[in-house]
Every structure is written in C-alpha cells, then in structure tokens.
N, C-alpha and C positions, 0 to 999 in steps of 0.2 A: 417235526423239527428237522432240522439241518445238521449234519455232522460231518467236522470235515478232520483228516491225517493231517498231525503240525510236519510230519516231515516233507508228504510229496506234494500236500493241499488238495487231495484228492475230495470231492467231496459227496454226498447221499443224502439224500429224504429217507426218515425212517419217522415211525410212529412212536414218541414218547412213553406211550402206554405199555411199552414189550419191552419198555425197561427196565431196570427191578429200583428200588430207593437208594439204595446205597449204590449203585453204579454197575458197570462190567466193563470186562475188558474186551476191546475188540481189537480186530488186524484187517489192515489195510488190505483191501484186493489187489490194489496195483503195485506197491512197492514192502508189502509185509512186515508194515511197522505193526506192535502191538501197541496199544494206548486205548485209558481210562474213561469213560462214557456216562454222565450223568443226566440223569432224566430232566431237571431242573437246570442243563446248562446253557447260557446267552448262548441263544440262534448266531450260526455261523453268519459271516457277511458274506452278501450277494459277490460271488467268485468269478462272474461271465467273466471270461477271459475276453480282451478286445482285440482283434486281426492285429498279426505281429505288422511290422511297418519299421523295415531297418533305419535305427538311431532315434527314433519315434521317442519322444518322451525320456529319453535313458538320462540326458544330461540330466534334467529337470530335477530328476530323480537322485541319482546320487547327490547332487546339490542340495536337497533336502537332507538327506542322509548326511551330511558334510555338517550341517547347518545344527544339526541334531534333533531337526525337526521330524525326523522319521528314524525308529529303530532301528539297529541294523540289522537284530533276527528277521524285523519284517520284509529287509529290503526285496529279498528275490521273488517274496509275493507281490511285493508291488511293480516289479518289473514284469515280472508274470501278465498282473491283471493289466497294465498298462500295453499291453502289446509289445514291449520292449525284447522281451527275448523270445527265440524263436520253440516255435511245442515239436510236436513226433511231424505232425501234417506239414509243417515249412520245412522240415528238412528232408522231408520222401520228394517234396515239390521240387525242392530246389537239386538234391542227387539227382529227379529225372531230368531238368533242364538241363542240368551239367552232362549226362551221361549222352543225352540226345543232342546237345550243339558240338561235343567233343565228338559224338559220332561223325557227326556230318561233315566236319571239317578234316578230320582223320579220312577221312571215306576219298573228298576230294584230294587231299594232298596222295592217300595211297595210290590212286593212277595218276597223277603227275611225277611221283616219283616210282611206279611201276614203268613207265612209257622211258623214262630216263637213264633206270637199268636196261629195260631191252629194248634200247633201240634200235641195235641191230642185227635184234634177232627177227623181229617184228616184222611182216613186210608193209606197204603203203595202206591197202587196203584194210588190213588186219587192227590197223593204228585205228585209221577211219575207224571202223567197225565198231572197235570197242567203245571209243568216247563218244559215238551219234548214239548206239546203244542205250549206255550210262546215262548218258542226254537223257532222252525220248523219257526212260525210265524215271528220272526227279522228273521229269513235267509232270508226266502222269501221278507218280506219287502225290505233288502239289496238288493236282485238280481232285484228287481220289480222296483226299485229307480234305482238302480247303482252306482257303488261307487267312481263314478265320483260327483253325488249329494249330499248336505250334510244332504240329510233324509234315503239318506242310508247308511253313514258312523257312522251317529246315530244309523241307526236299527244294526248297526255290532257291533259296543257297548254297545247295549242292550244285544245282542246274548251273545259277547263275557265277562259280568257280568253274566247272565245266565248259561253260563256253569261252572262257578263256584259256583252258587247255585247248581244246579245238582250233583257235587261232592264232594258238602256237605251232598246234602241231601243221598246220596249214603253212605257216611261213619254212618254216625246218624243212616241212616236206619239199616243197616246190621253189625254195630256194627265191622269194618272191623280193628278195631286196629291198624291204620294206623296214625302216628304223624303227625301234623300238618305243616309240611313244606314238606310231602310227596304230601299235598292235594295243596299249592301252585306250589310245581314246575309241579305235572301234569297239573293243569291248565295252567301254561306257554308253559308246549309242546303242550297242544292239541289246544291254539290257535292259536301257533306260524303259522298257516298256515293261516289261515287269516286275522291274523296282518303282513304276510310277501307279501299279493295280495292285502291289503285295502290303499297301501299307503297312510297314515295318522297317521299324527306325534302323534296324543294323546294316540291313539293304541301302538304304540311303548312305550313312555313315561310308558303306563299301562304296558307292560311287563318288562320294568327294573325293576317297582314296586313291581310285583311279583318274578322277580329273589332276589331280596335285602331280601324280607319277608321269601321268602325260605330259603336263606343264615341264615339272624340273628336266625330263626326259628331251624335249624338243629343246630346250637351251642347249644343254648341254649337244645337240645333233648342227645345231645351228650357229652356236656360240653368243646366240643371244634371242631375247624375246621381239620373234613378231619384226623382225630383220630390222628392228629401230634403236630396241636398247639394249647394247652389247655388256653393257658393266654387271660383274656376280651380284650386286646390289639389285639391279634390274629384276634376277630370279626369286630374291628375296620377298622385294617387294610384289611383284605380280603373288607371289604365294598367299603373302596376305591376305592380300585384299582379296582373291578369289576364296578363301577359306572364310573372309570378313561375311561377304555378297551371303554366299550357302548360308553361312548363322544366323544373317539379319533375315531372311528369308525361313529359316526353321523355326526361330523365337516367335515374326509376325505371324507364323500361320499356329504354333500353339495358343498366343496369346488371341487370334480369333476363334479358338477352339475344337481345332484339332486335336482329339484324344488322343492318338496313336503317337504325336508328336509333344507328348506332356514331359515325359521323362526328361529329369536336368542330368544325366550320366552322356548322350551321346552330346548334344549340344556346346557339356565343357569339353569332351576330347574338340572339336571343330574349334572353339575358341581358343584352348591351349596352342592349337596349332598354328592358328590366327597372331595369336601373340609371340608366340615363339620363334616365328616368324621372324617378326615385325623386330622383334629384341637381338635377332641375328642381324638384323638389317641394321639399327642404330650402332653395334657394334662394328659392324664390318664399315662405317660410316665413319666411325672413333680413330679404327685403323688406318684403313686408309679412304679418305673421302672423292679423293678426286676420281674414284670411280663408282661413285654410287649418285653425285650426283644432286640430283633437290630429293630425290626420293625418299630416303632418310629424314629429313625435316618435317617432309609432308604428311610417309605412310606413320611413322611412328607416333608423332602427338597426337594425331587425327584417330585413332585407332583405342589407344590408351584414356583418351578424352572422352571419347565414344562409349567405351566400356563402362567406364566410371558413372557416367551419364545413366545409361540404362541399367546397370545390374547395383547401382548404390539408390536410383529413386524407385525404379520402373519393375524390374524383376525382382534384385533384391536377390541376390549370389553371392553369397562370402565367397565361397569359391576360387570364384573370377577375380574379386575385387584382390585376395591373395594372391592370384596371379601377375595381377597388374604391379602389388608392391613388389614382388621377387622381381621382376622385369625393371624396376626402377633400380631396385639395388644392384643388379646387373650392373645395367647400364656407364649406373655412377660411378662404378670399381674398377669398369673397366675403363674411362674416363680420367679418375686420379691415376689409374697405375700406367695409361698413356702419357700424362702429364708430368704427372711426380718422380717414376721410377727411372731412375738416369743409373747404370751402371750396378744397379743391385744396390742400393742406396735401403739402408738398414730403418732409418728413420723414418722415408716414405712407406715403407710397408708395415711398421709401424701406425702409421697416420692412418692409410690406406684401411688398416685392420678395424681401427675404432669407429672409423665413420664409418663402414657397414654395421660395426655392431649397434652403434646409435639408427641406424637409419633403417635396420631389422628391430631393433626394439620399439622404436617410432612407429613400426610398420605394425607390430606387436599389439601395441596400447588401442591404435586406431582401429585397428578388425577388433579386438577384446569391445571394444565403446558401441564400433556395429551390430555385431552379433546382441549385445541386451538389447541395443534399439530392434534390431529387426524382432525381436523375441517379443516384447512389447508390443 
C-alpha cells in the first residue's frame, strides 16, 4: 500500500503487513510531520506530479475552488499535481538560467563600462586587445558548449554584445565620422550570421532591436526617412511596419513549425512594439496631422485589423487582442480631449473620464467572453 504526509504529500510504498492493527505512528522524511498509519487504510491516490508549466491549469483550479467544487485543504495538492506550481527541480532550473543570462549580460556591459572608465588610460592597442580577446573567447566558449546548450547560447550573446563594443571602439578610436545608426545597422549585418545558426529567439529579438535603433537613429541624422518622408509621423510609421514585416515573419515560420520559434513571450514584445508604434502614430495624427500625412489612416487601421484578424481566429492571443483595446482607448481619449477640452473645461474631462471608463469595461467584458471561448 501507499502512504502519503497530509502536510507535504510526500508519499511511500510500504507493505501492509509490518503494520500492527490498531495502527502507528510515523514521521515524515522530508518535512518531519508525525501522523497516524493504519494497515486497513484507502490506498493513497496516484500523486505523479505533471511538468510544472507556468499559469498551466492554475485558473482552472481556483475556479473550482471558488465554485466549491474542490476543497480548499485539497487545493495545493491539486496545484501540486496539476503542474501549476513550481517543485525544488524548477526553481534550481530556473536560479541557474537567472544566474547564467545575468552573468553574461553583466560580463558584456562590465567592459563596455570598463573601456569607458579607462579610456584614457588604455592605449589603442591595449583597447583592441582586450575586446578581440573577449571576442575570440565567447566564440570559442559557443563552439566548446554548443549551441544546442544554454552556456553556449550565452557565450553567443556575450560575443554577439561584443562586437558591437568593438565597433564602437573602432569609431572612437579612428575618429571615423560615421553617424550613429551607421554603427547599429553594421552591427546587425555582421551578426546576422550567427543569430541566423544560433537558433534562439533572444538573438533574434536583439536584432529587431538593432534594426528599430538604426531606423529611428538615421531619421533623426537625416531628418527624414529614405530622403522622401520628412514628417515625425513618417518615423512612426516606418517602425511599425518594420516591427509588423519581423512578427508576420516569426508567427509564419512558428506556425510552419519551427520549435525554437514557439514561445508567444518574444513574439508579444515585437507586437507591442508594432502596436505601440502605430498608437504613437494615430496620435501624433490627432495632434497635429498635417505632418503625418495618409500614414496615420493607412499604418493604424490596417495593422489593428490585421491583429484582430489573426490573433482573435488564427493564433488566438488574448494578449495581443488586450493590446489592441488599450490602443483604442488611447487613441479615443486622446481624440475627445483634442476635441472637447477648450480651456480646461471641467465638464469635458468629465465626459472624457466616463467614456474611457465605458470603453475599458466594454473592452473588459469582450476579452472576459474571449478568454471562455478560447478555453472552450
């Protein structure tokens, strides 16, 4: 028979027969509860705990607990067996991945802000030295590990930070009069070859990062995108849509089945940014339009339609589709309080207030209706 601790649900195979009739008492190995033992008692239930899987089942769960369909003494066992909360193994896991991506990052920023104290103590060569070094060193680490491991998808992010200290220090050094979104997009070509062999999504994620910096970086050197559209709406818009291109581009290659590109965490940050965007764009359109243009009319519905399209039939992202209402009620507030607010006008921000709150609770009810359907 089976016997399990009601306090830590620890549980044992023991043999019936070495128990006495009237019972004994035993103590927990792992957490030193003592408790009562009868030879004659119902076989524990099957305990396999299931692979924790953060937010996994947890609603579900309390909702029954809510519901009174499940105990509450039993709740944590059922969280337990449910995967819902995490055991000793997911949080050893999870401390080393913390401890190992906070290294790596820590590591690179330590000589770029090592190189930035002594820079003129250093001489040219000494500079060189140390970050070809550094370099050489995360390759090697990468190829030594493999980038199948994740201490060597670290040292590839080490590198690939590094060589944009190097291209810095290259410009500083030599004085090469080269503008600043010159110095991001070569970073982006020269690592694009080992963020295109490392598959790992953060690597990806870091080169949108660099196309965007380059992007807003060259407006602002230029005073406009691509020497045709000068309006800040222009820089708006082009954001979008390049951060739009990356996401439809990362969704179609997960939904043909690419594993490494499954995760929905880097996907919303590219869309938030996409949207974010776009929601900077219709405002700055609200303010003042005559410089932004059709682009405003065009990047914003097209983009918001788009989303709603795929992530309300096709994907199926609350998420997203939450970002899209926040982005409407944006929009609208900002809208009325263009409209309505003449002079600090008490009434209007009045009005102003309710129709957000109508148009957040609206927004409220409709994801609460999605969320059971997608559960469903």
């Amino acid at each position: 028979m089976k016997i399990e601790c009601p306090s830590c649900h620890f549980s044992a195979a023991v043999d019936p027969a070495r128990i006495p009739a009237r019972g004994v008492k035993t103590t927990c190995p792992r957490c030193s509860t003592t408790f009562h033992v009868t030879p004659d008692a119902e076989p524990a239930p099957d305990t396999t705990r299931l692979p924790f899987r953060f937010g996994h089942g947890r609603g579900e769960i309390l909702a029954w607990a809510a519901d009174g369909q499940l105990a509450v003494d039993e709740l944590p066992q059922a969280l337990r067996l449910a995967g819902a909360l995490p055991g000793a193994t997911e949080w050893r896991r999870f401390l080393d991945a913390l401890a190992l991506w906070l290294g790596a990052i820590c590591l690179a920023a330590a000589v770029i802000f090592f190189f930035a104290f002594n820079w003129q103590e250093l001489g040219r060569y000494t500079r060189f030295g140390i970050v070809e070094v550094l370099l050489a060193g995360a390759v090697l680490a990468a190829w030594r590990f493999g980038l199948e491991q994740a201490a060597g998808k670290a040292a590839l992010l080490v590198a690939t930070l590094l060589v944009g200290a190097l291209l810095a220090l290259v410009g500083q050094s030599y004085q090469t009069g080269a503008d600043p979104w010159e110095l991001f997009a070569t970073w982006a070509v020269c690592v694009l070859p080992w963020v295109a062999i490392a598959r790992f999504a953060p690597l990806w994620l870091l080169l949108v990062a660099l196309v965007n910096l380059a992007a807003g970086l060259y407006y602002h050197a230029f005073a406009g995108m691509f020497s045709v559209f000068f309006s800040t709406g222009a820089l708006w818009a082009t954001l979008a849509v390049v951060n739009a291109l990356a996401l439809a581009a990362w969704e179609l290659a997960a939904i043909r089945g690419v594993a490494w590109l499954a995760g929905r965490w880097a996907p919303r940050i590219i869309a938030s940014a996409s949207l974010g965007f776009a929601t900077l764009l219709a405002v700055w359109a609200i303010i003042d339009m005559d410089n932004t243009g059709i682009a405003a009319p065009v990047v914003y519905p097209a983009l918001l339609i788009g989303s709603y399209a795929v992530y309300r039939y096709r994907i199926r992202d609350l998420y997203l589709l939450a970002a899209g209402v926040l982005s409407v009620v944006v929009v609208v507030a900002v809208f009325l309080g263009d409209v309505l607010i003449d002079h600090g006008d008490a009434g209007a921000f009045l009005l102003i207030g309710l129709i957000v709150l109508g148009l957040s609770a609206a927004g409220g009810w409709w994801l609460r209706h999605l969320a059971r359907e997608f559960e469903e």
